[in-house]
VEXDREN-2710 file (C-alpha; in Angstrom, 1 decimal):
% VEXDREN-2710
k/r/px/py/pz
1/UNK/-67.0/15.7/-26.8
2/UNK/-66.7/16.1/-23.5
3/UNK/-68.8/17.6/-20.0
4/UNK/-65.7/19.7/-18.5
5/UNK/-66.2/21.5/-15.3
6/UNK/-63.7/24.5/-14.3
7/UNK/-64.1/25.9/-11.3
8/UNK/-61.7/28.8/-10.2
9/UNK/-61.2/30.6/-6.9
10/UNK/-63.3/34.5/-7.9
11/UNK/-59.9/36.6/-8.1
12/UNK/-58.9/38.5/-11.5
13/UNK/-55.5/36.8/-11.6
14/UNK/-56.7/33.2/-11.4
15/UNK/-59.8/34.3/-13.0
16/UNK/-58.5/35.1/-16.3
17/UNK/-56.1/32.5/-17.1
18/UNK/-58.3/30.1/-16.0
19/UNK/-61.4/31.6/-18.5
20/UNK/-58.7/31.8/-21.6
21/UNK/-58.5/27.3/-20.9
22/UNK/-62.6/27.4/-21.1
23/UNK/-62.9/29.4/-23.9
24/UNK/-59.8/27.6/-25.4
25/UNK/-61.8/24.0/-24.6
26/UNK/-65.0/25.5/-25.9
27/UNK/-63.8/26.1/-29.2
28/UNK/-62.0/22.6/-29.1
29/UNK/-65.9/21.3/-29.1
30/UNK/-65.9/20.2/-25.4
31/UNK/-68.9/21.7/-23.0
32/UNK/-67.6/24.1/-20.4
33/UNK/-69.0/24.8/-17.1
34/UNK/-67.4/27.7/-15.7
35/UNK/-67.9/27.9/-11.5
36/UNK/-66.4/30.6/-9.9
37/UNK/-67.8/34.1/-8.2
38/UNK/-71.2/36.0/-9.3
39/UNK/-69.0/39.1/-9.9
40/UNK/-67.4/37.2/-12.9
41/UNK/-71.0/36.0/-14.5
42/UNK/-70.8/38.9/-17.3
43/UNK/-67.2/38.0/-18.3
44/UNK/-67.6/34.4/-18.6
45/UNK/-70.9/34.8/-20.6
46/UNK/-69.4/37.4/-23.0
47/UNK/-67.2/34.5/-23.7
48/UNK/-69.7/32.7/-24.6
49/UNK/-69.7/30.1/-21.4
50/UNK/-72.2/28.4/-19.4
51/UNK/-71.6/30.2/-15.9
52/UNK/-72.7/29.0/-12.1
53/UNK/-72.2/31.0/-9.4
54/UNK/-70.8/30.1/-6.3
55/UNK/-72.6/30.7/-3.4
56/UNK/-72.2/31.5/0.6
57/UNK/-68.5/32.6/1.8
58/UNK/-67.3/31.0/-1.7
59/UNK/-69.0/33.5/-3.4
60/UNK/-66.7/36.6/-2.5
61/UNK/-66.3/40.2/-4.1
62/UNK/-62.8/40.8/-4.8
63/UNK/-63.4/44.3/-4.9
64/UNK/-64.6/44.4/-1.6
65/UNK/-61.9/42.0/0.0
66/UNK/-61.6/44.6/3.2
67/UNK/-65.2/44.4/4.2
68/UNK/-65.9/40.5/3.6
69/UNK/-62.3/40.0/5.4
70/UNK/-62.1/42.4/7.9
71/UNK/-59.7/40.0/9.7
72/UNK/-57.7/39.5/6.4
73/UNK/-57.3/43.5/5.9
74/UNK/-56.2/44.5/9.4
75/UNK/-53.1/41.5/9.0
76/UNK/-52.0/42.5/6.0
77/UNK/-51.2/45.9/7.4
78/UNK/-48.5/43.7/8.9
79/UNK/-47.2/41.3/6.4
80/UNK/-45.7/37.7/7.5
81/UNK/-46.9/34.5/8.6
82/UNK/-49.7/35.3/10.2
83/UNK/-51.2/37.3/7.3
84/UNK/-50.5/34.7/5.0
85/UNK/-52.4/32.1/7.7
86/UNK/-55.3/34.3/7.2
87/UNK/-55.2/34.6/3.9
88/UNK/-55.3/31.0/3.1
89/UNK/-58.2/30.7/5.6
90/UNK/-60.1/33.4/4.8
91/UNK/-59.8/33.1/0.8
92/UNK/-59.1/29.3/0.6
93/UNK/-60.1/27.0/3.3
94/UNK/-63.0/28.6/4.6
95/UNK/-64.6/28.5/1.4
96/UNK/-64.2/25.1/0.8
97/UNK/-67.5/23.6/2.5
98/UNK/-69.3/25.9/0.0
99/UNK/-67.2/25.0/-3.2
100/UNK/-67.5/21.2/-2.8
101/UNK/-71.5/21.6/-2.4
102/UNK/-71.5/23.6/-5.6
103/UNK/-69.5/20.7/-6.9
104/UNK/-71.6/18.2/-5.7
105/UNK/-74.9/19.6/-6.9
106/UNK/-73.4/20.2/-10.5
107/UNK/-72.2/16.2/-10.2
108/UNK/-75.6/15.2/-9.4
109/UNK/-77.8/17.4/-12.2
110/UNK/-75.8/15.7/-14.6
111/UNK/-72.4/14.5/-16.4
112/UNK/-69.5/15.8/-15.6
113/UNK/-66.5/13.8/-17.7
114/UNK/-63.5/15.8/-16.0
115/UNK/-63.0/19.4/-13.9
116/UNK/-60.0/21.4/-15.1
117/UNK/-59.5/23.7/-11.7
118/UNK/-56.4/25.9/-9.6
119/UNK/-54.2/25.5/-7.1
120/UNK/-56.2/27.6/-4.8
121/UNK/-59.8/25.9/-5.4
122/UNK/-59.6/24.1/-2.7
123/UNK/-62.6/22.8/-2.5
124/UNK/-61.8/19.8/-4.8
125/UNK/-60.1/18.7/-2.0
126/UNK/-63.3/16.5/0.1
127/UNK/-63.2/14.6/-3.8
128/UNK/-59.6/14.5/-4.2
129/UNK/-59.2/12.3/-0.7
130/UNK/-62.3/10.0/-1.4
131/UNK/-62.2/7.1/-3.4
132/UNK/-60.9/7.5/-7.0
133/UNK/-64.1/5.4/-8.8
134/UNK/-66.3/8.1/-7.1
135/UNK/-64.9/11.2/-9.0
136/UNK/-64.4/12.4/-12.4
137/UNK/-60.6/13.0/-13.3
138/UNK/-58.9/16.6/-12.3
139/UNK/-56.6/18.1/-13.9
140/UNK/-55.3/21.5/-11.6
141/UNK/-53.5/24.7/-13.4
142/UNK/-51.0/26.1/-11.3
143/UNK/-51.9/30.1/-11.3
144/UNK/-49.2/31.2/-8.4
145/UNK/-45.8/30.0/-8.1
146/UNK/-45.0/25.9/-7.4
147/UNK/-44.9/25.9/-3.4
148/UNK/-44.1/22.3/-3.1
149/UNK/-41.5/20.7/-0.2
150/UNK/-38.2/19.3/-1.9
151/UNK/-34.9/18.4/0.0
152/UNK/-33.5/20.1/-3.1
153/UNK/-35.4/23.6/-1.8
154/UNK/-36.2/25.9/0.8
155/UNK/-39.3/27.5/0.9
156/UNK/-37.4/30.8/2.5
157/UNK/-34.0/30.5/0.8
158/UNK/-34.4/28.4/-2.5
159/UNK/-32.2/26.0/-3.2
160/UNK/-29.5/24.6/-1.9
161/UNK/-27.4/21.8/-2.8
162/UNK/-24.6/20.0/-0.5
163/UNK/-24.9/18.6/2.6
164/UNK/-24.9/22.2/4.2
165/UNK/-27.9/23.3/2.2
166/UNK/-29.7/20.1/2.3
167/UNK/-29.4/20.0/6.1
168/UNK/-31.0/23.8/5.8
169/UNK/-33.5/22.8/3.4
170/UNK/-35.1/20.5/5.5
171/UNK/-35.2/22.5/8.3
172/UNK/-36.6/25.6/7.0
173/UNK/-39.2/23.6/5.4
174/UNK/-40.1/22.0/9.1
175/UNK/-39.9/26.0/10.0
176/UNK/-42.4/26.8/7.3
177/UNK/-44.8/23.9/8.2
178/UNK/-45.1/25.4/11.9
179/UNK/-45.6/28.8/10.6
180/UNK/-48.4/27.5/8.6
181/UNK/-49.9/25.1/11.3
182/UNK/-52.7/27.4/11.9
183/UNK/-53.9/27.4/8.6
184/UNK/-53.2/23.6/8.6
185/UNK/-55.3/22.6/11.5
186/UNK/-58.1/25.2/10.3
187/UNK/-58.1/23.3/7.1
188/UNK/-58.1/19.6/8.5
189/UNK/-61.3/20.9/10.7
190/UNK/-63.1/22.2/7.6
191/UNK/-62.4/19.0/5.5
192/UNK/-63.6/16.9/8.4
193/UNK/-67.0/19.5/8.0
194/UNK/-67.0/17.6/5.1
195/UNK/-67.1/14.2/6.0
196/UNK/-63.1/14.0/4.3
197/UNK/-60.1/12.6/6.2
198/UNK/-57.3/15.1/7.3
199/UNK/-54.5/16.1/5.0
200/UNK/-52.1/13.0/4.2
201/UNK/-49.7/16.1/4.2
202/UNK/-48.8/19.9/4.2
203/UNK/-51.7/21.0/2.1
204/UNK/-50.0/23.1/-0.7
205/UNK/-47.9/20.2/-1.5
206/UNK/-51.6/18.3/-1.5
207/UNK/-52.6/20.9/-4.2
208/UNK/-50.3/19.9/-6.6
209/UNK/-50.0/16.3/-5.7
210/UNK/-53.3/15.2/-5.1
211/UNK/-54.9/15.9/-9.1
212/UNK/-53.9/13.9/-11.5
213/UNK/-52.6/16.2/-13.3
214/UNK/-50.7/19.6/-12.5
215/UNK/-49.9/22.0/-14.8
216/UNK/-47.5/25.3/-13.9
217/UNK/-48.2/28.3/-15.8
218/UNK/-45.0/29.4/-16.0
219/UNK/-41.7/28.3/-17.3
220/UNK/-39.6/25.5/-15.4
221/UNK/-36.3/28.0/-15.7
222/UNK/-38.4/30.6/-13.2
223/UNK/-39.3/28.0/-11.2
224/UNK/-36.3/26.4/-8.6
225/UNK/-34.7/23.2/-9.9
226/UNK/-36.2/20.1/-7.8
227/UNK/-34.8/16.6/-8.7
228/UNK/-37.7/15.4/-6.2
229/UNK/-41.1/16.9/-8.1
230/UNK/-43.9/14.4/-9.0
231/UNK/-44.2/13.2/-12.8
232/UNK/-47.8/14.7/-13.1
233/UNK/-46.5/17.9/-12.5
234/UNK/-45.5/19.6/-15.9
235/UNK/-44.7/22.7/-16.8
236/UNK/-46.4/24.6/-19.8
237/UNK/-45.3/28.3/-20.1
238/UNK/-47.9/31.4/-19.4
239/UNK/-51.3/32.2/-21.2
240/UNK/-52.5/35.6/-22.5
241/UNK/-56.2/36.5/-22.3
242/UNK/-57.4/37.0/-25.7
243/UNK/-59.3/40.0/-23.5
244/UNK/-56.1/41.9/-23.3
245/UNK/-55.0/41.1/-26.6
246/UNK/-58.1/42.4/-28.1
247/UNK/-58.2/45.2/-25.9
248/UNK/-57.7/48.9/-27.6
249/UNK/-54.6/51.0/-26.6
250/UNK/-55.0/54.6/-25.2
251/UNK/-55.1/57.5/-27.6
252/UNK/-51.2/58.7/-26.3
253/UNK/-50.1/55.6/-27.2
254/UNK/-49.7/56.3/-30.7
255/UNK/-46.8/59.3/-29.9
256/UNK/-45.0/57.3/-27.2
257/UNK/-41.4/59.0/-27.2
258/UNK/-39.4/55.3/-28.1
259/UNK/-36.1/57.8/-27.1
260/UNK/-36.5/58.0/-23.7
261/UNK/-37.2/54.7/-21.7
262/UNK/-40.9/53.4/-20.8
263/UNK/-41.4/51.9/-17.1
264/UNK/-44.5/50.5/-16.7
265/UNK/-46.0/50.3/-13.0
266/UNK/-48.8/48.5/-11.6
267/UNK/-50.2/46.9/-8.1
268/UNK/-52.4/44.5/-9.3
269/UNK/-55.8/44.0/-9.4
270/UNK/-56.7/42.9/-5.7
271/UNK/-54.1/44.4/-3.5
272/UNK/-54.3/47.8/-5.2
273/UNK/-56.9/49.2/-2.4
274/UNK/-53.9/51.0/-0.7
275/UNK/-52.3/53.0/-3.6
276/UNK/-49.9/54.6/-1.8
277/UNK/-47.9/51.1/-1.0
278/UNK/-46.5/51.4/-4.9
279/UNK/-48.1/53.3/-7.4
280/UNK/-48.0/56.9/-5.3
281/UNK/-44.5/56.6/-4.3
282/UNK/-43.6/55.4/-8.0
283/UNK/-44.8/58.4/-9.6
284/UNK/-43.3/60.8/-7.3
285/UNK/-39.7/58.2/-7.2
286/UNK/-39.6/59.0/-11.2
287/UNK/-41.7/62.6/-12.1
288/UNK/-38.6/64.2/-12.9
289/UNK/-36.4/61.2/-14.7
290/UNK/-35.9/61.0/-18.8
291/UNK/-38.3/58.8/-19.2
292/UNK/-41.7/58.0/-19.6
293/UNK/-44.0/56.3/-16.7
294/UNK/-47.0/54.4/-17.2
295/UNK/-49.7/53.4/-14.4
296/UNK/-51.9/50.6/-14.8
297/UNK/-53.9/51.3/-11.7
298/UNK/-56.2/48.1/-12.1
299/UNK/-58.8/50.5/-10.6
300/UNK/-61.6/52.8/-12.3
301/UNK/-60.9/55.8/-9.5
302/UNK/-58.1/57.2/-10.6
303/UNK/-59.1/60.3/-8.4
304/UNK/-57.9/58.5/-5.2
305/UNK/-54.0/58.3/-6.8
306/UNK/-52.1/61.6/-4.9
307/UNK/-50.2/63.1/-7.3
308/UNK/-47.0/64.8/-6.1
309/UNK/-47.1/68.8/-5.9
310/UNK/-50.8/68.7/-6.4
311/UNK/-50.5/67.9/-10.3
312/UNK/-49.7/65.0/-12.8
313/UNK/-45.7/64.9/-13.7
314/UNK/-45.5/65.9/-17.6
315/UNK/-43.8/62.4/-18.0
316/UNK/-46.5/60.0/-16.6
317/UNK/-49.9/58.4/-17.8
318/UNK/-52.4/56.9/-16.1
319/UNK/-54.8/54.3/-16.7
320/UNK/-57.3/52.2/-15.1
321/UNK/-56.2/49.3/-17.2
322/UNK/-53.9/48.3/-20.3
323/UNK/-53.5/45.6/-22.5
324/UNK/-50.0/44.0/-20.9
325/UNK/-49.6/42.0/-23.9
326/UNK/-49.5/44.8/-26.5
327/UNK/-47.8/47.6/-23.9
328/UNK/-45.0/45.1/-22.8
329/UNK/-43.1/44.9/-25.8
330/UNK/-42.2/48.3/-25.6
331/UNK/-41.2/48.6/-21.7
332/UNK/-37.7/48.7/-20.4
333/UNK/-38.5/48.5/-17.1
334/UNK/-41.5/46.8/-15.0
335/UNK/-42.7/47.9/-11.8
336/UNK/-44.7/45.4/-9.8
337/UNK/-46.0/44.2/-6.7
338/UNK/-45.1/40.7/-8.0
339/UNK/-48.5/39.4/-9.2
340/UNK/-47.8/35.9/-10.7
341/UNK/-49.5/36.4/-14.3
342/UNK/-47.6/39.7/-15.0
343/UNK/-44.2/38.5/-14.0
344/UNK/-44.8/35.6/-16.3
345/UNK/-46.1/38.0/-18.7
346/UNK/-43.2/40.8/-18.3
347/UNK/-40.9/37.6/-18.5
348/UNK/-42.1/36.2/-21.9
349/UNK/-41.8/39.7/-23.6
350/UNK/-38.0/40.2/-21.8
351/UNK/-38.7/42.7/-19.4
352/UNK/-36.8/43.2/-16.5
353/UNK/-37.9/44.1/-13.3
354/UNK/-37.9/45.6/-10.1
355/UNK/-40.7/44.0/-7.8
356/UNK/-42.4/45.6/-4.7
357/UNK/-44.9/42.6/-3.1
358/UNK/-45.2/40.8/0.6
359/UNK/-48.6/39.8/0.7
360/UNK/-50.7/36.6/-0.8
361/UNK/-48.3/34.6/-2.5
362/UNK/-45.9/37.6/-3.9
363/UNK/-43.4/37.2/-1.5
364/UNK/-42.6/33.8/-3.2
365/UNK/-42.9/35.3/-6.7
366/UNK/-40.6/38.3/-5.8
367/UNK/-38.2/35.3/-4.7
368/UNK/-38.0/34.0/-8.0
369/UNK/-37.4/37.2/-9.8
370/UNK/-34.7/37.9/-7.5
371/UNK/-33.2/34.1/-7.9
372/UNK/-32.9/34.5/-11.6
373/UNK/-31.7/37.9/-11.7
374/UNK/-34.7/39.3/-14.0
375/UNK/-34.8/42.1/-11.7
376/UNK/-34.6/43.5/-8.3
377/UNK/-35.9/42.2/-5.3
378/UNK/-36.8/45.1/-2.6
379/UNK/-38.2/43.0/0.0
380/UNK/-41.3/45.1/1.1
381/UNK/-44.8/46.2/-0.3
382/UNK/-44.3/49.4/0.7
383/UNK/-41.1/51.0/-0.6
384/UNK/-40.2/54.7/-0.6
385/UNK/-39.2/56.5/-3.5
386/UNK/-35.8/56.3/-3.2
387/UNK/-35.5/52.7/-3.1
388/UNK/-37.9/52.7/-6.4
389/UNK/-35.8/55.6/-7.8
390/UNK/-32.6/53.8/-7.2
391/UNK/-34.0/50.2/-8.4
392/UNK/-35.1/51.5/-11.8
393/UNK/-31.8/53.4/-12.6
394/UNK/-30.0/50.2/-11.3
395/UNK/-32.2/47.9/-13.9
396/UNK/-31.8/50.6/-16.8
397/UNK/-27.8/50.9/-16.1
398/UNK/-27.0/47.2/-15.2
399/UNK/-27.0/44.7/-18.3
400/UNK/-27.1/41.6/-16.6
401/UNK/-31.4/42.3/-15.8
402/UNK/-32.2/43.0/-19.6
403/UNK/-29.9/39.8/-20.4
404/UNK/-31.1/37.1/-18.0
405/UNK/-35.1/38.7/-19.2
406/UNK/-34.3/38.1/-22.2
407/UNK/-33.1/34.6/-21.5
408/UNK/-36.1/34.1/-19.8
409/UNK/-38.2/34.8/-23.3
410/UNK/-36.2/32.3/-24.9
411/UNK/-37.4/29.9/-22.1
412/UNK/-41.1/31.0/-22.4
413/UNK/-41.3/31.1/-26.2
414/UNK/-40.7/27.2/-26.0
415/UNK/-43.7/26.2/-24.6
416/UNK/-47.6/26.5/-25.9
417/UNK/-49.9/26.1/-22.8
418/UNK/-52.9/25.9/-24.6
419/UNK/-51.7/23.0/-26.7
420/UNK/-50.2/21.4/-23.5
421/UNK/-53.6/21.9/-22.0
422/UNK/-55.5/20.3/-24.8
423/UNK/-53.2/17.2/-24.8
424/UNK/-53.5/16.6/-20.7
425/UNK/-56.9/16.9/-21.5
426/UNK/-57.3/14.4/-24.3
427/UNK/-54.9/11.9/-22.5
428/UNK/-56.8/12.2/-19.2
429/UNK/-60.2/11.8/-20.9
430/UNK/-58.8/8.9/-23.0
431/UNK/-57.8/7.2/-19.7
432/UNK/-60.9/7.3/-18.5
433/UNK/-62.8/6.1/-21.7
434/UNK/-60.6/3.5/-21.5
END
């Protein structure tokens, strides 16, 4: 079988996906590499894979994002352009020297027949734009929404169709191209670092054109419709760790009131270090509604959540983690900050939402929730109660949420991403032999 490489940007939510396609090839026979960030070793050896560690400014603590990225912290207290332009640099392109070295010297100890990587791993990119016949093949997962330039959309607006939105598709993708230029000259000096030519265009349309093969976890009916995208890029629907379905339920569980509704909120796992942006408000938006709140705090210091009035409201739990795939199936409402793997996930059990999110890529996510009426939209990370308050009773009382959710699951429960993974894989490889 075959030497695969997967090498994956050291952040929960690209983290886990990406370890459910090792284990997945593992088991298929192939020999799995797994590259990514020291504070992942344990994980990927429990699951029983060969680990390397990253090293230098690639090998990042996500836990302690605020003191490795002081620069990244103090823009996000401002969300917009410019703390997305250091967020790409900081977590993306800066790394990338140190990525395609780790790369490099995994190439040269020995055979490497194909490396399955993310949209954010950047540092395939120095391979990617050399000569073909000097690279295994690369097949890329896409772990955050498809940000590729169409006439058919805008990256600010989604799509738009006639000669009217065309004309303003173009535009406010030239728009979005300057507001990214800093991030796009950063990353054409790091790649020349590298001895690599600058981008041959905007560099997240590069990371899903330039593998040859790109794969979008997630369902093409979330995604917007583009008559222009590339015929290696295929959507495959969502995965589900085999960590949270394995993972045991709290001892409440078992006496959940089914009567009353269940809203389940969370902020993540990386931009939960502020938890009064969503989860404080949350609580104190719904302590005295008929129904019962959960929070998934991603975090093991549940001490740091203020609870409103001193005290926890008799209708809310809290946890430092759940298993989304058992607890979904019995939520009426999800509150998020628009993390890409739980919207897919809160989408492919029918849930409908109301999402809270303007940092990393969750601005873009939240987008898509709103475009396909799955849920509300409230345009900030850092909503009061009453907008929460309001939001949830508006996604309890208004049909249409629960409906197009549910049309959604029909759309997910379609696809089977591992088997579409296995057969890129095997086609790719089969290429190559041949």
């Amino acid at each position: 079988m075959a030497e695969i490489l997967v090498a994956v940007t050291p952040v929960p939510g690209h983290v886990n996906p990406m370890l459910a396609v090792a284990r997945h090839l593992s088991e298929n026979g192939h020999s799995v590499t797994f590259l990514s960030g020291s504070v992942f070793r344990e994980q990927v050896v429990a699951a029983g894979i060969r680990f390397v560690s990253l090293s230098g400014i690639a090998n990042f603590n996500y836990k302690r994002m605020d003191e490795e990225f002081p620069e990244r912290a103090a823009a996000n207290e401002k969300p917009g352009p410019n703390a997305l332009n250091i967020d790409c640099i900081c977590t993306g392109i800066n790394p990338i020297p140190d990525q395609h070295e780790a790369i490099q010297k995994i190439l040269f100890e020995g055979r490497v027949d194909l490396i399955v990587t993310e949209v954010w791993f950047w540092g395939c990119f120095p391979m990617l734009l050399g000569p073909r016949e000097a690279r295994p093949p690369v097949i890329s997962l896409g772990v955050i929404p498809l940000i590729v330039s169409s006439r058919d959309v805008s990256p600010f607006s989604g799509p738009g169709t006639g000669p009217e939105g065309l004309l303003r598709n173009q535009q406010e993708t030239q728009d979005f191209y300057k507001m990214m230029q800093p991030a796009t000259a950063r990353f054409n000096e790091v790649l020349r670092s590298c001895g690599a030519p600058d981008l041959p265009e905007f560099f997240f349309d590069c990371a899903a054109h330039l593998p040859d093969r790109f794969l979008a976890l997630t369902a093409e009916a979330l995604e917007y419709p583009r008559n222009d995208l590339k015929k290696s890029i295929q959507f495959i629907g969502n995965l589900v760790p085999k960590a949270s379905a394995n993972a045991p339920l709290p001892a409440w569980w078992g006496s959940l009131d089914r009567t009353k509704p269940v809203v389940l909120v969370t902020q993540g796992t990386v931009a939960n270090g502020d938890v009064s942006q969503l989860i404080e408000p949350a609580i104190e938006a719904l302590a005295n509604e008929e129904m019962t709140v959960i929070v998934a705090a991603g975090r093991p210091d549940l001490e740091v959540i203020r609870l409103p009035r001193g005290g926890k409201p008799k209708n809310t739990e809290i946890e430092h983690f759940l298993p989304f795939g058992k607890v979904l199936p019995k939520v009426d409402v999800f509150v998020t900050n628009g993390g890409f793997g739980s919207i897919n996930m809160a989408l492919s059990e029918g849930v409908p939402m109301v999402v809270a999110g303007d940092t990393e890529e969750k601005v873009f996510t939240s987008a898509r929730v709103a475009w396909t009426e799955t849920g509300i939209n409230l345009k900030t990370g850092r909503p009061t109660s009453d907008q929460i308050r309001s939001a949830v009773l508006s996604v309890l009382a208004e049909g249409k949420y629960k409906r197009n959710a549910q049309r959604l699951q029909k759309e997910f429960a379609r696809y089977d991403a591992l088997r579409s993974i296995s057969d890129a894989v095997n086609d790719v490889l089969s290429q190559k032999a041949g």
